[in-house]
C-alpha positions as CSV (number, residue, x, y, z in Angstrom):
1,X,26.1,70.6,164.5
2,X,28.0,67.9,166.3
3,X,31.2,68.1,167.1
4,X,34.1,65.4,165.8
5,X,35.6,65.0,168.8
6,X,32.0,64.0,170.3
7,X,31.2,60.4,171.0
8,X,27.2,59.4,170.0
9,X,26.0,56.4,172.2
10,X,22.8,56.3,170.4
11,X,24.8,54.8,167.3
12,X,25.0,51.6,166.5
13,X,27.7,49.5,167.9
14,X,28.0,47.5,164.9
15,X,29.2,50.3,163.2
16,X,33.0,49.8,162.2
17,X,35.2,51.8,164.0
18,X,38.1,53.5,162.8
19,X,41.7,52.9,163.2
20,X,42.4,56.9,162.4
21,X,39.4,59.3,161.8
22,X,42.4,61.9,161.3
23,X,45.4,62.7,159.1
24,X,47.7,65.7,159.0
25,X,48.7,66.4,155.5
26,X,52.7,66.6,155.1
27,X,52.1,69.4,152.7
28,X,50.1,71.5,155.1
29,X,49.5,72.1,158.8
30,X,45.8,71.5,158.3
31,X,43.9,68.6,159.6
32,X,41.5,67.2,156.9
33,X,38.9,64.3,157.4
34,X,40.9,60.9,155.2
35,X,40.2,57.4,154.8
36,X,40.5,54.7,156.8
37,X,43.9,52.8,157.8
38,X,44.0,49.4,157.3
39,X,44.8,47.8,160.3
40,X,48.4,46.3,160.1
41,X,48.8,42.4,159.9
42,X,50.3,40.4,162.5
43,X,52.8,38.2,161.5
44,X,52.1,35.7,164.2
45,X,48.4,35.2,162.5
46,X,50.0,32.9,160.0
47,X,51.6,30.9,162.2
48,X,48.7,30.4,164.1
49,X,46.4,29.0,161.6
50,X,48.5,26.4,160.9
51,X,49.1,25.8,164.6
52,X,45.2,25.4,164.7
53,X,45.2,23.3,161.5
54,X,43.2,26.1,159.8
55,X,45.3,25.7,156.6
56,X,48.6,23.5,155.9
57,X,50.5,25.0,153.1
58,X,53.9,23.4,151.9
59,X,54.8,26.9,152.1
60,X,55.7,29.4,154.3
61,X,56.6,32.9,152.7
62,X,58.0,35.8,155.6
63,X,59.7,37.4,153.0
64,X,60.5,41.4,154.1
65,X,59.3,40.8,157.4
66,X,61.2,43.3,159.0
67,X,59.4,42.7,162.5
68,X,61.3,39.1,162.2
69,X,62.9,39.1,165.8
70,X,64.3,35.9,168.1
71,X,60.5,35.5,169.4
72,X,59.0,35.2,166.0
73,X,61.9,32.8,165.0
74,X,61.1,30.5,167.8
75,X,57.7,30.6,167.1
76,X,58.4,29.7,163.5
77,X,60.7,26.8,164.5
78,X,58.3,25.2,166.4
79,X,55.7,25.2,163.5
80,X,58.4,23.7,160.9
81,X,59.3,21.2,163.9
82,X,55.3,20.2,164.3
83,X,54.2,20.0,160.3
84,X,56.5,18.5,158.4
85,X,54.5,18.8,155.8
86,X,56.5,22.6,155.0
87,X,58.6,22.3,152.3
88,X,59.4,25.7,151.5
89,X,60.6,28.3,153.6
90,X,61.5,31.8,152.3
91,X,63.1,34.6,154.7
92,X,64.3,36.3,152.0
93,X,64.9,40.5,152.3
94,X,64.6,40.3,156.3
95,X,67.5,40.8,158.6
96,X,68.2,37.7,160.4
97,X,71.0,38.3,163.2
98,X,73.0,35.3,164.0
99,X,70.1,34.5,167.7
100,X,67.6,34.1,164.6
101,X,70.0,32.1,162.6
102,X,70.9,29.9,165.7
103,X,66.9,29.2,166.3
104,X,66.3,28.4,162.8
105,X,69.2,26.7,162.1
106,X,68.0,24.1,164.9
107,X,64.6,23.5,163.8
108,X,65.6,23.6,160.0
109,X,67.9,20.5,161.1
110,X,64.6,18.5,162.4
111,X,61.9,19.7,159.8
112,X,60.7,18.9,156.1
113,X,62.0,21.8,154.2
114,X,63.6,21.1,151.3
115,X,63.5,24.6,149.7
116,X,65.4,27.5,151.7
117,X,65.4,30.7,150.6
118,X,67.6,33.0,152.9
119,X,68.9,35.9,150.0
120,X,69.5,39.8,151.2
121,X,69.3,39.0,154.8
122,X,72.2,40.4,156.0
123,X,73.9,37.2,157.7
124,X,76.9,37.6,159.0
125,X,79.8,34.8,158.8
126,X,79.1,33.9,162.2
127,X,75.6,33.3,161.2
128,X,76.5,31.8,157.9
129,X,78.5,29.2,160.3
130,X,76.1,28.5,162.3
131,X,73.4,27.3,159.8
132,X,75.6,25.3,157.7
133,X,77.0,23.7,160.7
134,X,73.0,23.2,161.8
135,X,72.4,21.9,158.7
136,X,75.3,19.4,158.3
137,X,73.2,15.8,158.5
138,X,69.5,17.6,157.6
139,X,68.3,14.8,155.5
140,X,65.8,16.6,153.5
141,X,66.9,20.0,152.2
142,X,67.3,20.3,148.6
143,X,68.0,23.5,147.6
144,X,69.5,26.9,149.6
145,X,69.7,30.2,148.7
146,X,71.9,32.4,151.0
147,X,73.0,34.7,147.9
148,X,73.4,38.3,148.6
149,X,75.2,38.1,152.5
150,X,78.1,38.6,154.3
151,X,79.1,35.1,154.2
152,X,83.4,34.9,154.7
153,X,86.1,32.5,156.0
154,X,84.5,30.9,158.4
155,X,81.4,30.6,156.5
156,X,83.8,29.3,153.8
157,X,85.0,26.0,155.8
158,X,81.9,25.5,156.9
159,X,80.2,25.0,153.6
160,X,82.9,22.8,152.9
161,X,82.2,20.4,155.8
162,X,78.3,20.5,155.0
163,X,79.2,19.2,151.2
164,X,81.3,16.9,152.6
165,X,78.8,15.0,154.5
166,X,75.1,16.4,152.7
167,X,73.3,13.4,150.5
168,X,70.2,15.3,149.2
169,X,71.6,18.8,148.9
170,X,70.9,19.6,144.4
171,X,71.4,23.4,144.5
172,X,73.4,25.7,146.3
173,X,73.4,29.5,145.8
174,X,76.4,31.4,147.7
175,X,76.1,34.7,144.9
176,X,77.1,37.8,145.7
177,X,79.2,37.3,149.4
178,X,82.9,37.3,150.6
179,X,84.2,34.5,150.1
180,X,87.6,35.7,148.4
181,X,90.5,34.3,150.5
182,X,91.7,31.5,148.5
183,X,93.5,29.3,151.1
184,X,91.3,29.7,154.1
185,X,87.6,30.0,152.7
186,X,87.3,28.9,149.2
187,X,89.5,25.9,148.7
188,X,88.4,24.3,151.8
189,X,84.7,25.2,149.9
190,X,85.7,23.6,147.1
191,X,87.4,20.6,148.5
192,X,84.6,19.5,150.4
193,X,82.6,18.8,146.9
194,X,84.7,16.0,146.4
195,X,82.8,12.8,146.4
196,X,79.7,14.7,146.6
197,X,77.1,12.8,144.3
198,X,73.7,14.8,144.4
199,X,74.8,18.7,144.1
200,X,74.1,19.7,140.2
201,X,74.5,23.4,140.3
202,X,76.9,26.1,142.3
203,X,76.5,29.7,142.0
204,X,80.2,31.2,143.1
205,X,79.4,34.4,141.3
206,X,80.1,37.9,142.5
207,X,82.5,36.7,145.1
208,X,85.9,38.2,144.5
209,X,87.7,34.6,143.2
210,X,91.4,34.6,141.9
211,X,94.2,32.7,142.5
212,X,96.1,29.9,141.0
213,X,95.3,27.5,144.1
214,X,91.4,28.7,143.2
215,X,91.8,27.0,140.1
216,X,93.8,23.9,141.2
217,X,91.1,22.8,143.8
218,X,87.7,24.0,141.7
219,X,89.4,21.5,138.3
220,X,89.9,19.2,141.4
221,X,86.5,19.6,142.4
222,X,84.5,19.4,139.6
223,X,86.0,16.6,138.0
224,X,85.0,14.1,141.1
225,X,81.8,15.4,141.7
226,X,77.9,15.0,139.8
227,X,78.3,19.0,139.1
228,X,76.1,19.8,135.8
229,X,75.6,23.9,136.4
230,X,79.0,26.1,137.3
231,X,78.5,29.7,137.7
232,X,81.4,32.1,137.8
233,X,80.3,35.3,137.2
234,X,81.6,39.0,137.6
235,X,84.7,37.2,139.5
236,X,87.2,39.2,137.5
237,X,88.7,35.9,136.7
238,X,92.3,36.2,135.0
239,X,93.8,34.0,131.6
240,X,95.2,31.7,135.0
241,X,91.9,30.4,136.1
242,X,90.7,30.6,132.9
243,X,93.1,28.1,132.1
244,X,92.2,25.7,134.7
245,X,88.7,26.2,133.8
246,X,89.3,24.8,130.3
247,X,90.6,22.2,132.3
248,X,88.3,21.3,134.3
249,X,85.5,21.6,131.2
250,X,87.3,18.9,129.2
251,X,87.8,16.4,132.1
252,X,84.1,16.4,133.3
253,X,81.9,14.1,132.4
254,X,78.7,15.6,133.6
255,X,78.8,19.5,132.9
256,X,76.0,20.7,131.2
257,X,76.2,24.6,131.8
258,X,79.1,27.2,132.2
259,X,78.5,30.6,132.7
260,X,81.7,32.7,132.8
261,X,80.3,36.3,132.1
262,X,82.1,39.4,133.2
263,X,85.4,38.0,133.5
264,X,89.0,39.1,131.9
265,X,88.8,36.5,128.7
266,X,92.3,36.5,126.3
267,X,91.9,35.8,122.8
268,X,93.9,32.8,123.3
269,X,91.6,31.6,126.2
270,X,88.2,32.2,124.5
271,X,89.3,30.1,121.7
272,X,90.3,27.3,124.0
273,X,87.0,27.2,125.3
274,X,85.0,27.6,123.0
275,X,86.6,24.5,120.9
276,X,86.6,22.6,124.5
277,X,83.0,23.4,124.4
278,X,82.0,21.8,120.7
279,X,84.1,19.3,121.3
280,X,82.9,17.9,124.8
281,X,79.5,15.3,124.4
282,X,77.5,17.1,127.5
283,X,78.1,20.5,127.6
284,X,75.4,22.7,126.0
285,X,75.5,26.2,127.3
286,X,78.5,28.5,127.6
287,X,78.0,31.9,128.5
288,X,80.6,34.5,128.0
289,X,78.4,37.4,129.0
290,X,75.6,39.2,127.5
291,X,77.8,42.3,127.4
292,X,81.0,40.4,126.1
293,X,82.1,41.1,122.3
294,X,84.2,38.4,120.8
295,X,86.7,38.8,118.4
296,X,86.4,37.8,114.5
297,X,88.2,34.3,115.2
298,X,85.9,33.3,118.7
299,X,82.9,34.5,116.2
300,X,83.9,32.0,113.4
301,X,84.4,29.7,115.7
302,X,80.6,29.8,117.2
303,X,79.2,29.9,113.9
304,X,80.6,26.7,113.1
305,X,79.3,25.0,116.5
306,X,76.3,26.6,115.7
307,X,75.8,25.1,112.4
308,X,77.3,21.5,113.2
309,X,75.6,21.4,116.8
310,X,72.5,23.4,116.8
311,X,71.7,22.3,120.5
312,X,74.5,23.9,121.9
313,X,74.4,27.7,122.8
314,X,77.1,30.2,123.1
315,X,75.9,33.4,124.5
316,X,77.4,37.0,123.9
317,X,77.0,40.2,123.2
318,X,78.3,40.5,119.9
319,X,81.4,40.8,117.4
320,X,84.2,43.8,117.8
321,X,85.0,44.9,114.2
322,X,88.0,43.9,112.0
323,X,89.2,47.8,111.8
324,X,90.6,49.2,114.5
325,X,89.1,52.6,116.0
326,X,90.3,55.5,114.6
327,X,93.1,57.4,116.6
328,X,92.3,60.7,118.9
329,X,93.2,63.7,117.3
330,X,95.0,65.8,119.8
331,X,96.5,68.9,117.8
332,X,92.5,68.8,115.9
333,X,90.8,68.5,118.7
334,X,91.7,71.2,120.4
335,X,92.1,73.5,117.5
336,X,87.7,72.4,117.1
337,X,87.3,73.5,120.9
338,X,89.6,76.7,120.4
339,X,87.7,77.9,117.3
340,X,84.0,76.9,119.0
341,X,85.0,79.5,121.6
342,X,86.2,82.0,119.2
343,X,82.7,82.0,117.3
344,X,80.4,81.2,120.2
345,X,81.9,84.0,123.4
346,X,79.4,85.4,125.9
347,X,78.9,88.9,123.9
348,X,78.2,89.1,120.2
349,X,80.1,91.7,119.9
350,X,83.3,89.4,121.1
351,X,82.3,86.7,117.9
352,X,85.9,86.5,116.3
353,X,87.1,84.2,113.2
354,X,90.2,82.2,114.3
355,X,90.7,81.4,110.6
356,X,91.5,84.9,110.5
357,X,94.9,84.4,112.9
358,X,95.8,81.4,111.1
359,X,96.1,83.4,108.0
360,X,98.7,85.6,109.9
361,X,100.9,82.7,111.6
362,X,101.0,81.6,107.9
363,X,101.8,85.1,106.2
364,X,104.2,85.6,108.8
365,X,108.4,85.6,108.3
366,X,108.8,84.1,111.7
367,X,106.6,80.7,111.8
368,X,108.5,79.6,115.7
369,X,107.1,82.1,118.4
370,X,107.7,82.1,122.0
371,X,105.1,80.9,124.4
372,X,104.3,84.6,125.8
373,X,104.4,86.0,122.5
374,X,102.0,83.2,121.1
375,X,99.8,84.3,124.2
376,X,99.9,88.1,123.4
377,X,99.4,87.4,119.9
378,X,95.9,85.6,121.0
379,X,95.5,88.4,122.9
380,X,95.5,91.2,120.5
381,X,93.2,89.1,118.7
382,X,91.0,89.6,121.2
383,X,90.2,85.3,121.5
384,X,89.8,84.3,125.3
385,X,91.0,81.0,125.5
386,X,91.1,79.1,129.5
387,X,94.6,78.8,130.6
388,X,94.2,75.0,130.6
389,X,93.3,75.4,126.9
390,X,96.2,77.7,126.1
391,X,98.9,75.2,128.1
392,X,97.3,72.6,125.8
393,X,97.2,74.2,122.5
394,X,100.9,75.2,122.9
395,X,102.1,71.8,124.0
396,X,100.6,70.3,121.2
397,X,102.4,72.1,119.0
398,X,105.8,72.7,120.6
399,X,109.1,72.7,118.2
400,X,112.2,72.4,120.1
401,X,113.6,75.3,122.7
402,X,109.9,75.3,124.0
403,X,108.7,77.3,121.1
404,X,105.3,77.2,119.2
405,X,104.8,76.1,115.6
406,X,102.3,78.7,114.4
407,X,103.3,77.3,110.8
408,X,102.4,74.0,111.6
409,X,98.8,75.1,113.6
410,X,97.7,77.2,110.5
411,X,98.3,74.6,108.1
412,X,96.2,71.8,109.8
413,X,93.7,74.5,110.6
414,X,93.4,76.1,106.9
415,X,93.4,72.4,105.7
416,X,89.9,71.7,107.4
417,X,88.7,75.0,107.6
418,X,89.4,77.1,104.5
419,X,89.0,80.6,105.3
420,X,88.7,83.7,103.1
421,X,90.9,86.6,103.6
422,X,88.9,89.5,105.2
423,X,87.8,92.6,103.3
424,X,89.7,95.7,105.0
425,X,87.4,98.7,105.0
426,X,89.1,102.4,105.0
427,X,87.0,104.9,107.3
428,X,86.4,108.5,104.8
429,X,87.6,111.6,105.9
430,X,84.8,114.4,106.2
431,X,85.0,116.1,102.8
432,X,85.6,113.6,100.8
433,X,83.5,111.1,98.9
């Protein structure tokens, strides 16, 4: 028989050969005989086929291409450079350090891409600067998506400077990244929207945003700008921005969508905006969250618009109830848990009825006991109660001078849980029937 390990010259060289005749099986030390391994794909291949002129896509899709490095980025720049006939890049899911974002940034500036898609790749403010600044006169890109980063102050100013001067720019997404401080990131952000006449939709959600001057400068904003798609989500945004926001939707003239989900919305506040919104001629979608309820008045409110304007959409989650929820319990509640663990105990033979007890505190002269002698009297009754349980059940029924109602605890006991006095049985002597 031949060996594995043998090599046969007599067999044809056409034969394919494979990558690894061998595995080890991680659930045994054995070596078996396995398939073959497919041979892992070089991500300069696709490069060069359109180098060659093999194919010329309008897109080019590296998307969780974690052997992305500086030499693959230079590589890549010098395609988008050559064929500007790309006009869709996504990176998405790599992790471009700011090198890579300094090469693509420079060869973005000089191509035809129009569509970037740059979300979960870990760029850091620096790089966020960098590309933004790179970007600042690119006369073709339409549309960037950098949600999902580390994007912060200086990132901030620099995406104010790029809206400042960009003429083709329709959508920008800057989800999910740090752009919080108010008076050196985000206002200069929004500031730089004003005059802008081709943006249509800004995603700011998932970014931390509060403040007064926040509101100020994005009313500011929005109102001299071609903005028709606002997103504010999960911003934790209080009844001040809120306010400004209402604001803001009754001055524009071109807002189509707001979506406002996850925030902190007053009752006074939702109903602002939601009579801004069927009463303003462009709006035609306000979202409030698909987890938000509303209260009755909001909810008569959308019914109406609904019925007078049935374009329009409000979306929500759904409609809290006129009643209030019924108040916790305390003294009941624990009295449940006490008498759960007087008729369920580790041994059978341990199985008491507490209604039992209660029938004594009731019978008894003396209704106010001690705390210790409430605790022995548990005792004797043989219930094992936690000391956390005891503290509790004490506290909840403490009269003045620190002593225990035992009148009190049997009547609200023996009021939900009627219990029948026990039959005493008398042992017989020997001798007598």
């Amino acid at each position: 028989m031949t060996s594995k390990l043998e090599v046969n010259v007599e067999e044809d060289i056409s034969r394919k050969i494979q990558v690894c005749p061998y595995r080890v099986s991680s659930q045994s030390s054995v070596v078996d005989d396995a398939e073959e391994f497919a041979a892992l794909e070089d991500p300069d291949r696709r490069l060069e086929s359109v180098e060659t002129g093999d194919e010329k896509p309008p897109t080019i899709s590296e998307c969780r291409n974690r052997l992305l490095n500086v030499s693959l980025a230079r590589c890549l720049g010098n395609v988008l450079k050559e064929l500007q006939s790309i006009l869709h890049l996504s990176l998405s899911f790599n992790t471009l350090d700011d090198d890579c974002i300094g090469v693509l940034g420079d060869a973005l500036s000089n191509s035809g891409v129009r569509l970037l898609e740059a979300a979960h790749c870990q760029i850091t403010d620096r790089g966020g600067s960098l590309l933004f600044s790179a970007l600042l006169y690119s006369d073709c890109v339409q549309m960037l998506d950098v949600s999902w980063n580390h994007l912060d102050t200086a990132s901030g100013q620099a995406i104010g400077r790029f809206l400042s001067t960009q003429k083709t720019l329709k959508v920008l997404l800057l989800a999910g990244n740090h752009l919080y401080q108010e008076l050196q990131c985000t206002v200069p952000l929004l500031l730089g929207m004003i005059g802008n006449k081709t943006l249509e939709l800004l995603d700011l959600s998932w970014n931390g945003l509060r403040g007064e001057e926040l509101g100020r400068a994005l009313s500011k904003a929005v109102q001299q700008s071609k903005l028709k798609c606002l997103k504010l989500e999960c911003n934790m945004l209080s009844e001040v921005e809120l306010s400004f926001v209402v604001k803001l939707a009754k001055k524009s003239e071109t807002l189509v969508e707001l979506w406002l989900g996850s925030n902190v919305f007053e009752d006074t506040v939702l109903v602002e905006l939601v009579r801004t919104f069927m009463r303003h001629p462009t709006l035609l979608v306000l979202s409030l969250g698909p987890f938000q309820f509303i209260p009755q008045t909001v909810a008569k409110l959308c019914r109406i618009c609904k019925r007078k304007y049935p374009a329009k959409q409000i979306i929500y989650q759904g409609v809290l109830r006129a009643k209030p929820a019924r108040p916790v319990d305390v003294q009941e509640m624990l009295l449940e848990r006490s008498r759960f663990l007087a008729q369920k105990p580790k041994k059978a033979k341990l199985k008491r009825d507490l209604g039992h007890l209660m029938l004594q505190f009731g019978d008894a002269e003396t209704t106010l006991l001690t705390r210790e002698e409430f605790a022995l009297a548990l005792k004797r009754f043989r219930v094992k109660l936690d000391r956390a349980l005891l503290e509790a059940l004490m506290d909840a029924f403490e009269a003045p001078k620190k002593l225990v109602d035992t009148g009190a605890m049997a009547l609200k006991y023996l009021t939900k849980h009627p219990t029948e006095r026990p039959i005493v049985k008398f042992a017989k002597r020997k001798g007598q029937k």
